[in-house]
C-alpha positions, -999 to +999 in steps of 0.1 A: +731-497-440+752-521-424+793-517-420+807-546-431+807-575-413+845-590-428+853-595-390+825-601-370+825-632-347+805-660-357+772-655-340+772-619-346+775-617-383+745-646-382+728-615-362+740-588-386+728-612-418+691-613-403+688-574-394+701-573-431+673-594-445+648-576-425+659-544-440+658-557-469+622-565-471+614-534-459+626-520-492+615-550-519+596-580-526+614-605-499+608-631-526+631-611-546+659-609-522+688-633-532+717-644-511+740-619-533+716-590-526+727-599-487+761-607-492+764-574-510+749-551-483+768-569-458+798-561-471+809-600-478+811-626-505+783-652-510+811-677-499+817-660-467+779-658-461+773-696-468+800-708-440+772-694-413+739-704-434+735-735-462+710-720-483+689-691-485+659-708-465+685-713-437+690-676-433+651-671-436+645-696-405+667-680-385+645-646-397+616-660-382+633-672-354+649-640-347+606-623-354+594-650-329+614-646-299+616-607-299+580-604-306+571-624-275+598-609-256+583-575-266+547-582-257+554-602-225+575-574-209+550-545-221+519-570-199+547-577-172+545-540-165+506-535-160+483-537-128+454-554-147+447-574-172+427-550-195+457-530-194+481-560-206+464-564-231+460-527-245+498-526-236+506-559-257+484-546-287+504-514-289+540-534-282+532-553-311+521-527-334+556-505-324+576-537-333+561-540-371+566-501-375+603-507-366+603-537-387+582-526-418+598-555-438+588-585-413+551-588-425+563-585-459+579-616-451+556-634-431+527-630-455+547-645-480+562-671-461+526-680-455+517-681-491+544-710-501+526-741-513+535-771-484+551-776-455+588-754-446+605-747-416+598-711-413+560-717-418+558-739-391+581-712-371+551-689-380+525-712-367+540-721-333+548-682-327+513-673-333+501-705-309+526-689-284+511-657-283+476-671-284+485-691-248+499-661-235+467-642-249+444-665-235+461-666-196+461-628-196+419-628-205+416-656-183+429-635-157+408-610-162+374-630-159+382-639-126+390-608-111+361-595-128+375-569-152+361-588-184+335-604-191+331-633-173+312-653-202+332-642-228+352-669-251+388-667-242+401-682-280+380-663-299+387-633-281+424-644-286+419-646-321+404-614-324+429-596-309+456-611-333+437-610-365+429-567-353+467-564-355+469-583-388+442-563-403+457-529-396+490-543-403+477-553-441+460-524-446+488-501-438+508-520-464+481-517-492+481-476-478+522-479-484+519-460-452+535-484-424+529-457-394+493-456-403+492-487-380+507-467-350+477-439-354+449-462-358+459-488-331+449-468-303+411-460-313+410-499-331+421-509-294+398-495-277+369-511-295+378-544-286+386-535-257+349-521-255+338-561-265+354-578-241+354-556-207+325-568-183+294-539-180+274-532-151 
């Protein structure tokens, strides 16, 4: 629960009105979330909440905004801080999975962001994060065929695409579970059986 945010600067209440969505999802169908619902737990009227976003879309780009550049802030300092590649990535896999069991309400919303018939802006938010990460992915396993800890035949986007669709599978299932820590215990045994597909053998 937030205090209210009557006298926040500008840019801070913008921050404050995206943790507050976020929490809100964690709790509800983000589809059901309405700019009163936000207004309310902030502490504010829906007038004061409209001078920092137009519409409610606004507020969920600047959501996904918020999901994309602390995601990939997350993972890239957890691989910045290994000796090898193989350990980047193990580190990554387990940096992601801690950020969606601190965030319980972010898939919620992604998922059905995803599901919305056409083209929006936080859709296509969704789709460059994940290209992001797949680059950053795909350097890392690079890396590691050339120093020889992977294997050296081994295709760098599928393996990419593995990795991220892992996440996404425990990430659904501990939803369907209603258990969002389930993801925290399995990661580390799910890990290391990709990690198992991908290292090189003697």
């Amino acid at each position: 629960m937030h205090s209210p945010a009557k006298h926040l600067p500008a840019e801070k209440r913008r921050a404050v009105t995206v943790e507050t969505v976020i929490e809100l999802a964690g709790e509800q169908n983000p589809s059901d979330i309405t700019t009163s619902a936000i207004a309310r737990r902030m502490g504010l009227t829906q007038g004061a909440l409209f001078r920092h976003f137009p519409n409610k879309e606004a507020i969920i780009g600047a959501v996904m905004e918020w999901v994309a550049e602390r995601l990939l802030a997350r993972v890239e300092q957890a691989a910045q801080k290994q000796s090898s590649p193989l350990a980047a990535l193990e580190a990554m896999f387990l940096a992601h999975v801690d950020f969606v069991a601190e965030h319980p309400g972010i898939p919620r919303m992604l998922f059905g962001e995803l599901q919305r018939a056409g083209e929006t802006a936080p859709k296509l938010m969704v789709r460059t994060l994940i290209h992001r990460y797949g680059e950053l992915l795909g350097r890392i396993i690079e890396l590691g065929k050339e120093s020889g800890e992977l294997d050296d035949r081994l295709d760098t986007e599928a393996a990419a695409t593995l990795f991220i669709g892992t996440i996404q599978g425990l990430v659904m299932q501990s939803m369907l579970a209603g258990d969002v820590q389930r993801i925290r215990r399995e990661a580390p045994r799910v890990f290391g059986l990709f990690r198992r597909g991908i290292r090189r053998t003697p």
